[in-house]
C-alpha positions in Angstrom: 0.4 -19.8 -18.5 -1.4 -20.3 -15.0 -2.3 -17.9 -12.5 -0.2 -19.7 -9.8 3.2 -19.1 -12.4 3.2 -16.1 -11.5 5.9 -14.1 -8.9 4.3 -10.9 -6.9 7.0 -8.8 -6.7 6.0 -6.3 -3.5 8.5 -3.5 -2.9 7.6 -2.2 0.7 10.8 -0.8 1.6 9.6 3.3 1.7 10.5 4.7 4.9 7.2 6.4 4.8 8.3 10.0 5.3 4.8 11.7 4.8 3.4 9.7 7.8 5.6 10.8 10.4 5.6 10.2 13.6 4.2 7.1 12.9 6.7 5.8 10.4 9.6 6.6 13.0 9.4 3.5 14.6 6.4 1.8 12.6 6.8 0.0 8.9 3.8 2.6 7.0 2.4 -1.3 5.4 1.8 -2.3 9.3 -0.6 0.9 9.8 -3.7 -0.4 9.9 -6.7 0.7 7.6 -10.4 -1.0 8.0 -9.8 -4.5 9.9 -5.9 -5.1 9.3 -2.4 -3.4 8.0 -2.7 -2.1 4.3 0.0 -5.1 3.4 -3.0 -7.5 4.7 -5.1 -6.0 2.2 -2.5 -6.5 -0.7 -1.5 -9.9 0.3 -4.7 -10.8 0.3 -5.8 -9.9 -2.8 -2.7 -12.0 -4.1 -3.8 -14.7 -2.7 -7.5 -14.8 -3.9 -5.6 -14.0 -7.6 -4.1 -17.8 -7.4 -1.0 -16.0 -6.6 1.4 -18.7 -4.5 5.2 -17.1 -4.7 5.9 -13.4 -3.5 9.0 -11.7 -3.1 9.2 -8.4 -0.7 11.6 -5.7 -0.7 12.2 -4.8 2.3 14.1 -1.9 4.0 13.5 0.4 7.0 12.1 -1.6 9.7 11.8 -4.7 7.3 12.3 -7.2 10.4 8.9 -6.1 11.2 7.0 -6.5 8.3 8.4 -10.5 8.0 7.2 -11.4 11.9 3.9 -10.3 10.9 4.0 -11.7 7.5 4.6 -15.1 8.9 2.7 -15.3 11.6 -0.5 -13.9 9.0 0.3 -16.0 6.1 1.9 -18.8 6.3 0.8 -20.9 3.9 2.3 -18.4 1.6 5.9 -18.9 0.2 7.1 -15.5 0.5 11.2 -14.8 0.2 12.5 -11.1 1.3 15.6 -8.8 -0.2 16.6 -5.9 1.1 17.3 -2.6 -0.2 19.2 -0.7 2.3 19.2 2.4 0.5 16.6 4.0 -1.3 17.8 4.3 -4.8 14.7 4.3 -6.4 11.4 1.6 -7.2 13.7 0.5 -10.6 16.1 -0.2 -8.2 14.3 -2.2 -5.9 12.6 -4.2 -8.6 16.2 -5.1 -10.0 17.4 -6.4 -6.3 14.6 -8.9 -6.9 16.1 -10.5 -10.6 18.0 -13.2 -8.4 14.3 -14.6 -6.8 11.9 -14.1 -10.1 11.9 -16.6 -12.9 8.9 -16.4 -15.4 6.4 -14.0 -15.5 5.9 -11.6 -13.2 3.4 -9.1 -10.9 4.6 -6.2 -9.6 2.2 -4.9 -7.0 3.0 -1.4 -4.8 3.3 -2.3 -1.1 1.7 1.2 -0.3 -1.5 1.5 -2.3 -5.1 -0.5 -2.0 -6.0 -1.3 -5.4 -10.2 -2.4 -6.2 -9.1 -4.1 -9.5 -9.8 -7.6 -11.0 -6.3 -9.0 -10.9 -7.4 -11.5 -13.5 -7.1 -9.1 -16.5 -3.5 -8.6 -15.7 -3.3 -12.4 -15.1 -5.1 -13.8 -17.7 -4.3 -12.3 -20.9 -1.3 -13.4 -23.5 0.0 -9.4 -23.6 2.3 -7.3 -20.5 -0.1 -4.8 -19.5 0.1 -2.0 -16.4 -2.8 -0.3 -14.4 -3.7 3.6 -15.2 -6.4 6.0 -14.0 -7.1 9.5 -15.1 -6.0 12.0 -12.2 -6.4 15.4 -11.9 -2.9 16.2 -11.1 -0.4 14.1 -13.3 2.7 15.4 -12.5 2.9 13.8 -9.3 3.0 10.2 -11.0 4.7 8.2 -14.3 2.3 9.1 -16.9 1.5 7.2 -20.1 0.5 8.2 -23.8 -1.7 5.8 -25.7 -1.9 5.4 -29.8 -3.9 2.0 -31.1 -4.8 0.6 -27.7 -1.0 0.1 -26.5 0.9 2.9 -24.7 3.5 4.2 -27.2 5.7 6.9 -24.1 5.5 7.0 -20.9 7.5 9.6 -18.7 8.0 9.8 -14.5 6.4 13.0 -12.8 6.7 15.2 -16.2 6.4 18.8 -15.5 3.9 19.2 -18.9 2.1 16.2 -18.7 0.6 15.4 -22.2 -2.0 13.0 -20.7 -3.7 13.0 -17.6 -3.2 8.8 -17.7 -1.5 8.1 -14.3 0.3 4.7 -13.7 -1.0 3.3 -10.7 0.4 0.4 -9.2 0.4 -3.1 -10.8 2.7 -4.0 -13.6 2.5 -7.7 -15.6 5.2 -9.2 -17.2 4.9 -12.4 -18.9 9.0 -12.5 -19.6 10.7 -11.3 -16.8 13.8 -11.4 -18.0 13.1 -9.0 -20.5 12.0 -6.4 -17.3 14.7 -7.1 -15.8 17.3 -6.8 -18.5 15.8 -3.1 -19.1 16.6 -2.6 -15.4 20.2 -4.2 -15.9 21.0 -1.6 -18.5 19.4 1.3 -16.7 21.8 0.4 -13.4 24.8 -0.5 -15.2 24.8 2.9 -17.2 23.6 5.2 -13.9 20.6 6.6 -15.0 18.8 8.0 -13.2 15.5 10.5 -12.8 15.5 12.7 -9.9 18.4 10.9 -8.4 16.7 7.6 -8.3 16.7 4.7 -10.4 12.8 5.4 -12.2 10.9 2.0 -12.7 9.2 4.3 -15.4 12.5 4.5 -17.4 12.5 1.4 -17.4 9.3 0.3 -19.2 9.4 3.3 -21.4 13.3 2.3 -22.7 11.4 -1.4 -23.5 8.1 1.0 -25.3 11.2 2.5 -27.6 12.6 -1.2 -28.4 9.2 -1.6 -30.0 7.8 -4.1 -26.6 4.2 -3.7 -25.9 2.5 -2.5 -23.5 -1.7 -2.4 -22.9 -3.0 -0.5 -20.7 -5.7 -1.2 -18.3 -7.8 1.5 -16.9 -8.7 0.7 -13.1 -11.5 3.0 -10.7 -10.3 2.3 -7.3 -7.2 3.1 -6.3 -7.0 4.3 -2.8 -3.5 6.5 -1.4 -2.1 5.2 1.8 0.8 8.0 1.8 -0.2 10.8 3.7 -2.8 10.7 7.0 -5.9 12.2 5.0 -5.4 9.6 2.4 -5.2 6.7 5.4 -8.4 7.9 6.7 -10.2 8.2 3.1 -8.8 4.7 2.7 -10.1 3.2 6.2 -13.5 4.8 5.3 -13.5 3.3 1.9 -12.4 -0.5 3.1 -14.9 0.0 6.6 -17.6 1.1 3.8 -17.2 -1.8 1.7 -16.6 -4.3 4.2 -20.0 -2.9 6.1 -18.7 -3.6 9.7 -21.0 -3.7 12.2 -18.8 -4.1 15.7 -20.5 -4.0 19.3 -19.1 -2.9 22.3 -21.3 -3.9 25.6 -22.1 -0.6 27.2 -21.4 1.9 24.2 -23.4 3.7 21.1 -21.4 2.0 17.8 -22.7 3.7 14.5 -21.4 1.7 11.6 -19.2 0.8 10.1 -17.0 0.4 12.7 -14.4 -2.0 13.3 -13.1 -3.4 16.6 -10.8 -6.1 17.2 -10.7 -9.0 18.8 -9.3 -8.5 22.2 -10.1 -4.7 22.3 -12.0 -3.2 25.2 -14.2 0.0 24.4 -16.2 1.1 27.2 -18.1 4.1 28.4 -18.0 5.9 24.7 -19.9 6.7 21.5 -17.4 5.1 18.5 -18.2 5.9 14.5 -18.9 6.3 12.2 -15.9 5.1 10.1 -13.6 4.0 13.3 -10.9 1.1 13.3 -9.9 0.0 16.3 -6.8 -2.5 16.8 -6.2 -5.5 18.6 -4.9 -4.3 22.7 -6.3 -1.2 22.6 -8.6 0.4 25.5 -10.7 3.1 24.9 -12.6 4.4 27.7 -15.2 7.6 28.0 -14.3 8.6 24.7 -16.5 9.8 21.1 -14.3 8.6 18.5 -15.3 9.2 14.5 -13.2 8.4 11.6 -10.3 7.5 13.1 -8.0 4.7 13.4 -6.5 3.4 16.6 -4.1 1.4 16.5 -3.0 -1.9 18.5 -2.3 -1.5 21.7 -3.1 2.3 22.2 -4.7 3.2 25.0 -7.5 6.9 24.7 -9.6 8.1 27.5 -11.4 11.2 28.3 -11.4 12.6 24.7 -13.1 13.6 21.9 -11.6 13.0 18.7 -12.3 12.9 14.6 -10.0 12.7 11.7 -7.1 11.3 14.1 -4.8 8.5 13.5 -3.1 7.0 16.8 -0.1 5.0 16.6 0.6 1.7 18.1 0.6 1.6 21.8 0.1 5.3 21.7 -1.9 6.5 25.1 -4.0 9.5 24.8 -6.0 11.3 27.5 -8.0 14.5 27.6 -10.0 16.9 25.8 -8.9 17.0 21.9 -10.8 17.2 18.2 -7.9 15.9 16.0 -4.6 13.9 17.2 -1.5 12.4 15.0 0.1 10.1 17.6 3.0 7.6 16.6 4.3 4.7 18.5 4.3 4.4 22.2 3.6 8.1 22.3 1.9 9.8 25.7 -0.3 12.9 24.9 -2.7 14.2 28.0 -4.7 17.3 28.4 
């Protein structure tokens, strides 16, 4: 079985509630973290895997996410469904059994993984990512016996492991995933209301399938705003960006955009600044500004501002969405 057999299933469909007010009007995969949206990251890494098929759920705002899909990759066969409720990841992995054949990677749209995609690739036995957390609770959790896991339960209240499941799942028989799915949907089960991808895989664990697990280091949040930022500084650290803006004191890493104009201000450490934007007479550290936005006057840290956001003034910390104005 080659690399290139494989499908990347990408659900990106979460209407991003915890990163309001951006999400209101922005896809949360399109927010950019380090030099491009966190979808960039994961398609990417796809792409350097051998990956060549991917199929994205898409929901809120999914029109979106495909014109910069296509105009960012497209050498890369990508095919989109919809879910246009949110019933649940199970439930938007089984919208996908129409466009998968063979084996299959399912890859979160909303998480930057540092993991060797080969082991999940490469070897003859399904196998998901895990990584000890502090809090389990908040995740599906997996127990291991012999060096496969033998349960695995979504967001227990008494966790038994601290073994998180983290976001990327590898099938070599699809139809067996999705036939787990098919009897989950057809006999309305359901974990907190939603269709539980969890369920799913632990209803196969019971039938006796195997699963290995494979412990990963770096996995990196993109759901809240203090996650974003640790993210940005862990992609800006890695990548070791070293922008320069004519005029202005840049401490690195820093990353500004093609197209960008920074004048007149002290920018970093750990700053990403997006393609349109205009920043003028500003200190800006760990932030991330996104396209278009436009900051002068102002002194800000910690902030995330949204796309073709203008700010102006005297602040420390700013969460600006969208074509948002905010002076002082």
């Amino acid at each position: 079985m080659k690399k290139s057999d494989f499908t990347a299933v990408v659900p990106v469909a979460g209407a991003g509630t915890r990163l309001r007010p951006h999400t209101y009007t922005y896809p949360k995969v399109l927010l950019t973290v380090g030099n491009k949206p966190i979808i960039g990251h994961i398609l990417d890494d796809l792409a350097a895997a051998g990956i060549k098929k991917v199929c994205m759920v898409t929901g809120y705002l999914g029109d979106k996410i495909k014109d910069y899909v296509s105009s960012a990759y497209p050498g890369l066969a990508v095919t989109y469904v919809e879910q246009p409720d949110p019933k649940g990841l199970g439930h938007a992995i089984w919208l996908t059994r129409g466009r998968v054949t063979g084996p299959v990677l399912v890859m979160l749209g909303d998480t930057i993984l540092s993991a060797d995609l080969s082991k999940f690739l490469g070897g003859r036995e399904d196998c998901i990512a895990v990584k000890e957390v502090a809090d389990p609770r908040r995740f599906g959790v997996v127990e291991v016996k012999n060096g496969y896991i033998s349960a695995m339960v979504e967001k227990p209240e008494k966790p038994r492991t601290n073994l998180a499941i983290v976001g990327i799942y590898a099938f070599r028989d699809s139809s067996r995933l999705y036939g787990s799915l098919q009897r989950l949907v057809d006999s309305g089960t359901t974990t907190r209301g939603e269709i539980q991808f969890t369920d799913a895989m632990a209803m196969m664990v019971r039938n006796g399938h195997r699963i290995k697990p494979v412990r990963i280091e770096g996995w990196y949040d993109c759901g809240k705003p203090e996650t974003l930022l640790e993210t940005n500084r862990f992609i800006l650290d890695r990548g070791g960006f070293r922008a320069k803006a004519p005029g202005c004191l840049v401490i690195p890493p820093v990353y500004i955009a093609r197209g960008a104009r920074v004048s007149g201000s002290i920018i970093g450490p750990h700053v990403s600044v997006g393609a349109g934007c205009r920043i003028e007479r500003s200190i800006i550290s760990d932030s991330i500004i996104n396209e278009g936005a436009q900051v002068s006057d102002i002194n800000l840290s910690g902030s995330l501002i949204g796309p073709s956001a203008v700010a102006a003034g005297r602040k420390d910390r700013l969460n600006v969405g969208e074509n948002s104005e905010v002076s002082f």
